[in-house]
C-alpha positions in Angstrom: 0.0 0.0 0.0 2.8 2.9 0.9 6.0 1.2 -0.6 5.1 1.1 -3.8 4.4 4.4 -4.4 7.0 6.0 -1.6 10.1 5.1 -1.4 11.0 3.4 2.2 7.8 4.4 3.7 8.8 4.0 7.2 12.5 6.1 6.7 10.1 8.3 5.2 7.3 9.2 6.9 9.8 9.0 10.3 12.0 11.3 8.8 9.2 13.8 8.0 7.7 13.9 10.7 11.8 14.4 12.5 12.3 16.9 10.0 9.2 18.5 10.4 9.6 19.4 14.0 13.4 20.3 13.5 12.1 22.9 11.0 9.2 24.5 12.9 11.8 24.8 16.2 14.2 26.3 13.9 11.8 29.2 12.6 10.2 30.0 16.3 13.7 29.4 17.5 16.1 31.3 15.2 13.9 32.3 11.7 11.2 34.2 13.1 13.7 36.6 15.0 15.9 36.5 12.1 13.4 37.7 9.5 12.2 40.5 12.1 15.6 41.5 12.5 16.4 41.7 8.5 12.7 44.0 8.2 10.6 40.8 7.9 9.2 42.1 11.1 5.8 40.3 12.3 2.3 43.2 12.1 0.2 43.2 14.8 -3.2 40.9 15.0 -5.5 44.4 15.2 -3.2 45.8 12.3 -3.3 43.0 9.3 -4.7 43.2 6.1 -8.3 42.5 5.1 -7.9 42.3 1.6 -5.1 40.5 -1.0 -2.2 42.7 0.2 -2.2 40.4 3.3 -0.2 37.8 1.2 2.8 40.1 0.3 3.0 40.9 4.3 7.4 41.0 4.9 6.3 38.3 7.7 4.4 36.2 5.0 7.1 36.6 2.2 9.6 35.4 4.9 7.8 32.2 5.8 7.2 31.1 2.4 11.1 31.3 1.7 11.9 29.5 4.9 8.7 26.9 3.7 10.3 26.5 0.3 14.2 25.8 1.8 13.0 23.4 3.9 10.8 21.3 1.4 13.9 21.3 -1.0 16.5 20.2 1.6 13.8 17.3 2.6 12.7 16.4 -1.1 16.0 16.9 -2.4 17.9 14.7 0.0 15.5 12.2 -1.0 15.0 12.6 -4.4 19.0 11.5 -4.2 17.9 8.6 -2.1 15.6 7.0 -4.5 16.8 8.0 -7.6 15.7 4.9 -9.3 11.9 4.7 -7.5 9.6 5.0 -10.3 7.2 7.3 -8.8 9.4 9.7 -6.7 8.2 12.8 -8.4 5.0 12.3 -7.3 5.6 11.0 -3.8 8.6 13.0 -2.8 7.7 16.7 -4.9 3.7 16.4 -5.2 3.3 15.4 -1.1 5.5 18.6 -0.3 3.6 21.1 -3.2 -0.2 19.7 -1.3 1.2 20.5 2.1 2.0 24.1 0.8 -1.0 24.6 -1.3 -3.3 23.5 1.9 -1.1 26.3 4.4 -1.8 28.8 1.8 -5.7 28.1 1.7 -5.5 28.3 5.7 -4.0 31.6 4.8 -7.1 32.7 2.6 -9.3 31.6 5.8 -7.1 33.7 8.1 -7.5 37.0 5.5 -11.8 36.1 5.6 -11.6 36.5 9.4 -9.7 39.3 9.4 -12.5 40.6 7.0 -15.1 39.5 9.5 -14.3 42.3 12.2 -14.8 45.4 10.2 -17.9 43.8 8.4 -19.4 42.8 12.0 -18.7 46.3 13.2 -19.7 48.0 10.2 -23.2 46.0 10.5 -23.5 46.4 14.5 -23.5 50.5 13.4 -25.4 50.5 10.6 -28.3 48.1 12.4 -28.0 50.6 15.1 -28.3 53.7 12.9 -25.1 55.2 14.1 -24.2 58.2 12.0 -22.0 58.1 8.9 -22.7 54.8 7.6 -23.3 55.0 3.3 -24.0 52.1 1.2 -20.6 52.3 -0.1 -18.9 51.4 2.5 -21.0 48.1 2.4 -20.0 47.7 -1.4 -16.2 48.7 -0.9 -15.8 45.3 1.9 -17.8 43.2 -0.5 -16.3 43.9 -3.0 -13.0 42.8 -1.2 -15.0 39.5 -0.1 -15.3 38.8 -4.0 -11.4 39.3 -4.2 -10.5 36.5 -1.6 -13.8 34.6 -2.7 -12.2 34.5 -5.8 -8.5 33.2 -5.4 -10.2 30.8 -2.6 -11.8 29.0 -5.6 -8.9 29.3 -8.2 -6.7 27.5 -5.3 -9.2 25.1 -3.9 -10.4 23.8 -7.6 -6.7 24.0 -8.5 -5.1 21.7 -5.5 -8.8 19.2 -5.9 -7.7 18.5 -9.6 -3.8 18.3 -8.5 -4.7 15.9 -5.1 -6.9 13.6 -7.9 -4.2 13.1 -9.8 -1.4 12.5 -7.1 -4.0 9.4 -5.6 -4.8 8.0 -8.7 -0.9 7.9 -9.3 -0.3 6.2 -6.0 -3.8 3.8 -7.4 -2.2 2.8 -10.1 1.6 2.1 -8.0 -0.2 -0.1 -5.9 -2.2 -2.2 -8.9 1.1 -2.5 -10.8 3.0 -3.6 -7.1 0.1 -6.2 -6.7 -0.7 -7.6 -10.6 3.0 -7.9 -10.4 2.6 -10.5 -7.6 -0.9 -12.1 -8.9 0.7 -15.8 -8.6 1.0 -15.1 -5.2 -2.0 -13.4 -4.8 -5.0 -15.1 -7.1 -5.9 -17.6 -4.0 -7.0 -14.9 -1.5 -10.8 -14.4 -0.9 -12.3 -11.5 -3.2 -8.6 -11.1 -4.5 -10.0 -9.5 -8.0 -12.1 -7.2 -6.0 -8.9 -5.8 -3.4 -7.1 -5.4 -6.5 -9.6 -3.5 -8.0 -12.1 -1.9 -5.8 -10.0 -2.1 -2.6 -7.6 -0.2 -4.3 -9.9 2.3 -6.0 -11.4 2.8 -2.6 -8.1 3.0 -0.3 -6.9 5.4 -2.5 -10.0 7.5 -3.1 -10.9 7.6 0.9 -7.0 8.7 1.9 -7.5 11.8 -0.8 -10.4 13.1 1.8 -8.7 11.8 4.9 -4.9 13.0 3.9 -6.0 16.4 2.7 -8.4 16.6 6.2 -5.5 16.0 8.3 -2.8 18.3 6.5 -5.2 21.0 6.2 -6.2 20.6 10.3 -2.4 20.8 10.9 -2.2 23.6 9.4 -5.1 25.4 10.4 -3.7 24.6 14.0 -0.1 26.4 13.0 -1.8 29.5 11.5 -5.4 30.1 14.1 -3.5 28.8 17.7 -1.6 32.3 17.4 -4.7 34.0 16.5 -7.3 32.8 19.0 -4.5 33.0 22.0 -4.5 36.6 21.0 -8.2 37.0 21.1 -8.2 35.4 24.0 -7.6 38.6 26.1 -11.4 39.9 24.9 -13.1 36.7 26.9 -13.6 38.4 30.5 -14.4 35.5 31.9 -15.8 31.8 31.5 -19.2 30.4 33.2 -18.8 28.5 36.8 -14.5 29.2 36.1 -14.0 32.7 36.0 -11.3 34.6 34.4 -8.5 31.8 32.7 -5.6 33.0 31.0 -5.0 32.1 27.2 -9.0 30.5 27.7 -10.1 30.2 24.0 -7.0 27.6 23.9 -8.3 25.9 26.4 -11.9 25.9 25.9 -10.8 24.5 22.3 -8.5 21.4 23.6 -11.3 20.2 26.2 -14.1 20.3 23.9 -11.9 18.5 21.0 -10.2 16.0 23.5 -14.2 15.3 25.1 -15.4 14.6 21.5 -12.3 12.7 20.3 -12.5 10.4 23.3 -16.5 10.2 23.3 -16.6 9.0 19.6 -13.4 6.5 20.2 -15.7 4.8 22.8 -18.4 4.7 21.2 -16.8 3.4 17.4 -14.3 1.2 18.9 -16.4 -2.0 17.6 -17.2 -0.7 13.9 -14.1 -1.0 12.0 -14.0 -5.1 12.3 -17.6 -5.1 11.7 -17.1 -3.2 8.5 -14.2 -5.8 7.7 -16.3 -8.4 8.2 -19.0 -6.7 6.1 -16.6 -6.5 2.6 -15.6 -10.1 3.6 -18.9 -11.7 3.8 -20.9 -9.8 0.8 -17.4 -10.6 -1.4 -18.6 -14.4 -0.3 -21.9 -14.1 -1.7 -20.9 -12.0 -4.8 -18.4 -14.5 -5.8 -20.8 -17.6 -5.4 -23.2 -15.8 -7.5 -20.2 -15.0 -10.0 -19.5 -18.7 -10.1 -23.2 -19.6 -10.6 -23.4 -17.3 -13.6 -21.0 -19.6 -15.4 -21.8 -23.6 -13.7 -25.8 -24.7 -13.1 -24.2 -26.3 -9.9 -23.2 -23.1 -8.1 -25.2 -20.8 -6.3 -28.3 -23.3 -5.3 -30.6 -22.4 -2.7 -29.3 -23.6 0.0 -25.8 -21.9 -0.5 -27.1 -18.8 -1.3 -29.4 -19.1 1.5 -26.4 -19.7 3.9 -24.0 -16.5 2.7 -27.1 -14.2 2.3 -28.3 -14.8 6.3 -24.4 -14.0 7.2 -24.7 -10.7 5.3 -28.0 -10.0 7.1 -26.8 -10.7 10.0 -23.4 -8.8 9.7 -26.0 -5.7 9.3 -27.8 -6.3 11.8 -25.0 -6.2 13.9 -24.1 -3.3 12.1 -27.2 -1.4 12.4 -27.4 -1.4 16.7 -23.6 -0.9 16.6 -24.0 2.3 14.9 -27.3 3.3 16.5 -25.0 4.4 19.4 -22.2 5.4 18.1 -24.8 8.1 16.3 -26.4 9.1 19.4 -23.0 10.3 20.7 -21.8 11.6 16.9 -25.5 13.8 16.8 -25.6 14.8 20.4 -22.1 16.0 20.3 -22.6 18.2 16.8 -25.9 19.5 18.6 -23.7 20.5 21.6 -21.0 21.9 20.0 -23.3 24.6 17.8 -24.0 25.9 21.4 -20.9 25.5 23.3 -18.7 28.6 22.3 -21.7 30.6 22.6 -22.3 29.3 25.9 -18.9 30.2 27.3 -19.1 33.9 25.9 -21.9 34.7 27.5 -20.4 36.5 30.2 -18.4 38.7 28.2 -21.0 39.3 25.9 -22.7 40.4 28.9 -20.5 42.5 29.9 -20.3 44.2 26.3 -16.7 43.5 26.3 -16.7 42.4 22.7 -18.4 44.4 19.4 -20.2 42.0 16.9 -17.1 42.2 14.6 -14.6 40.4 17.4 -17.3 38.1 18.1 -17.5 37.1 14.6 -13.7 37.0 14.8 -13.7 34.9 18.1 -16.1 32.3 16.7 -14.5 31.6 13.5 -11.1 31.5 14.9 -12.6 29.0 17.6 -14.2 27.1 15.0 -11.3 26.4 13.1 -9.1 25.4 15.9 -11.8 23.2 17.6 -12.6 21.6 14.2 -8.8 20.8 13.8 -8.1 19.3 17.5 -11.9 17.3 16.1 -10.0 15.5 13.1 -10.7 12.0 14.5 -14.4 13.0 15.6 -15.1 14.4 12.0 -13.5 11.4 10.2 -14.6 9.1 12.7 -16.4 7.2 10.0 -14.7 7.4 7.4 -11.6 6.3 9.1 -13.5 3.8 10.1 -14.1 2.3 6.2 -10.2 3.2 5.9 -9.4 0.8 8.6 -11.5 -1.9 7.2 -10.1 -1.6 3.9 -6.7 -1.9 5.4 -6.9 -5.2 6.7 -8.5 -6.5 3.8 -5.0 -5.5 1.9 -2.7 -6.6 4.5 -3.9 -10.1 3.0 -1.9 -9.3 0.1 0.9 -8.0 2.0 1.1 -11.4 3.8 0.9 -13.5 1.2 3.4 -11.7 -0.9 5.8 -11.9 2.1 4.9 -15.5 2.3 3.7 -14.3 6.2 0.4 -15.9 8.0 -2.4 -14.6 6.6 -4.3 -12.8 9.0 -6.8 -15.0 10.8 -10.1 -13.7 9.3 -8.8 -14.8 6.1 -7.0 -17.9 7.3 -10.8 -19.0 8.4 -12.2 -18.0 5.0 -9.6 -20.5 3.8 -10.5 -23.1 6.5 -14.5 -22.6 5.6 -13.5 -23.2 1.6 -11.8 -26.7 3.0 -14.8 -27.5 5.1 -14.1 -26.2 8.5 -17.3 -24.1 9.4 -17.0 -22.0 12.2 -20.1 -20.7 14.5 -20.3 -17.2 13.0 -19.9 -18.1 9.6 
């Protein structure tokens, strides 16, 4: 699944992941002070752009240059490493040009919120008929909305078409990896169907998942700075009182509550899924047979794999009955939750409309970033499930035991029935 489209996945992904956290110490460290002492200085949070000119900020310019030097030292050094892997260009180059391509669409969020505050404001005035407020001044910040409406949709349409072609590439790395190895292969259950439609599917779901979790990393480098710093609006917090840094906060409990809530509650879905692909493949494949021999797929045997697959949903269905009850009651809760915890300082008329638009977003994104496992929860779920059924093939091209949901597949094609089926 990963080595044949990177090269030395573990090396790599561990060497990321090192390199990574090397290169963000080094900018807080010694680049950040660097750039601000060379006229790259940082602009204040109340004094940024709200239109395009944002992106040209000395502070901006600077990080891009010390993104782009660390991408080529990493994708260079191992570009040299694997000069003869087939699809290092798209591995190595097009994995480093996504991660840029999502921080820069973070970006465009971080220009919309600053955009929020004088829109808020000028709509708090204007709904309160303070004096001096014109229609144009309306037009003039919508206008700017357009302009960053705009480039959003020229980069998101852009990096959609770029990510579709960087997971069918690693689709078709895998199918030539695995036809390559058929011999070995052919005997395990549903092996046409991993090859084609596990494949298809592994490759299709890691394009939502992958982008997801790149695009909540990054969304937790550029808003963390963001909501500490509006954090000094909140007065104060219900039953707590006044907490330094509390927007943080706030965000981290509610993410870790959900994250740990949905864990619990999905813990038994992903075999149950397995089981699911494993047990409908079954009765597809007897059917498949019967098309072509009168003596397949009688009665009987159909009867037999069909009451497995009703009974795998069944099991399915209560399973995810509760799992839903905590998914729903948790996405109720959280529409109110921010709210909730502003209420005293809203109160207080500590914040204008404008901030509070500001502090919401801001929250949002942050708390939807710490919720990466809670919003994939299900879809991470169908990964997982798709997983094992490939790890099949990467036993049996190792010549290693198959796992033991397909060893009993094998074991029921002998003769040995087992209880469940």
């Amino acid at each position: 699944m990963f080595h044949s489209f990177f090269p030395q996945p573990k090396a790599f992904f561990t060497s990321l992941v090192v390199w990574t956290l090397i290169s963000i110490a080094g900018w807080y460290l010694f680049a950040a002070g660097l750039g601000a002492s060379l006229g790259f200085a940082p602009v204040a949070e109340e004094q940024q752009p709200i239109d395009l000119s944002f992106f040209l900020l000395p502070e901006n310019v600077w990080f891009y240059s010390y993104f782009f030097l660390s991408a080529v030292i990493f994708c260079g050094a191992w570009h040299l490493k694997a000069l003869r892997h087939p699809w290092k260009l798209w591995s190595i180059w097009g994995s480093a040009l996504i991660i840029f391509v999502t921080y820069f669409g973070v970006q465009i969020t971080v220009v919309i919120n600053n955009w929020r505050r004088p829109f808020g404001d000028l709509l708090q005035n204007a709904l309160s008929k303070q004096p001096g407020i014109s229609v144009d001044n309306f037009y003039s910040l919508m206008w700017i909305f357009c302009q960053i409406a705009f480039l959003s949709m020229f980069v998101s349409i852009m990096t959609d078409f770029f990510t579709s072609h960087y997971i069918f590439r690693w689709r078709t790395a895998m199918n030539n990896f695995y036809m390559s190895k058929w011999e070995k292969l052919r005997h395990i259950e549903g092996a046409s169907q991993r090859v084609q439609e596990d494949t298809m599917r592994f490759s299709s779901t890691l394009e939502g998942l992958g982008i997801s979790l790149i695009n909540s990393v990054m969304t937790l480098v550029v808003f963390l700075p963001i909501l500490l710093a509006l954090s000094h609006y909140v007065t104060e917090l219900p039953f707590v009182g006044p907490v330094a840094n509390s927007l943080f906060w706030l965000a981290l409990f509610w993410s870790a509550f959900g994250t740990v809530l949905l864990a619990v509650a999905g813990v038994k879905l992903p075999g149950l899924n397995f089981r699911n692909q494993r047990v409908e493949a079954a009765y597809r494949k007897e059917l498949v047979y019967g098309e072509d021999h009168a003596e397949r797929a009688q009665p009987l045997t159909v009867s037999e794999l069909f009451g497995n697959v009703r009974r795998n949903y069944y099991r399915m269905y209560f399973h995810y009955m509760y799992f839903n009850v905590a998914r729903y009651f948790y996405i109720q809760a959280d529409a109110l939750f921010v709210v909730f915890m502003l209420v005293p300082t809203i109160v207080a008329g500590a914040i204008t409309y404008g901030i509070f638009q500001q502090i919401s977003t801001a929250f949002g994104q942050v708390s939807n970033s710490f919720q990466y496992l809670v919003n994939s929860w299900t879809t991470i779920i169908e990964l997982l499930s798709i997983h094992k059924r490939l790890k099949a093939f990467e036993a049996a091209i190792d010549d290693e035991p198959l796992p033991d949901i397909d060893q009993r597949y094998l074991e029921r094609d002998a003769g040995v029935v087992h209880a469940d089926g």
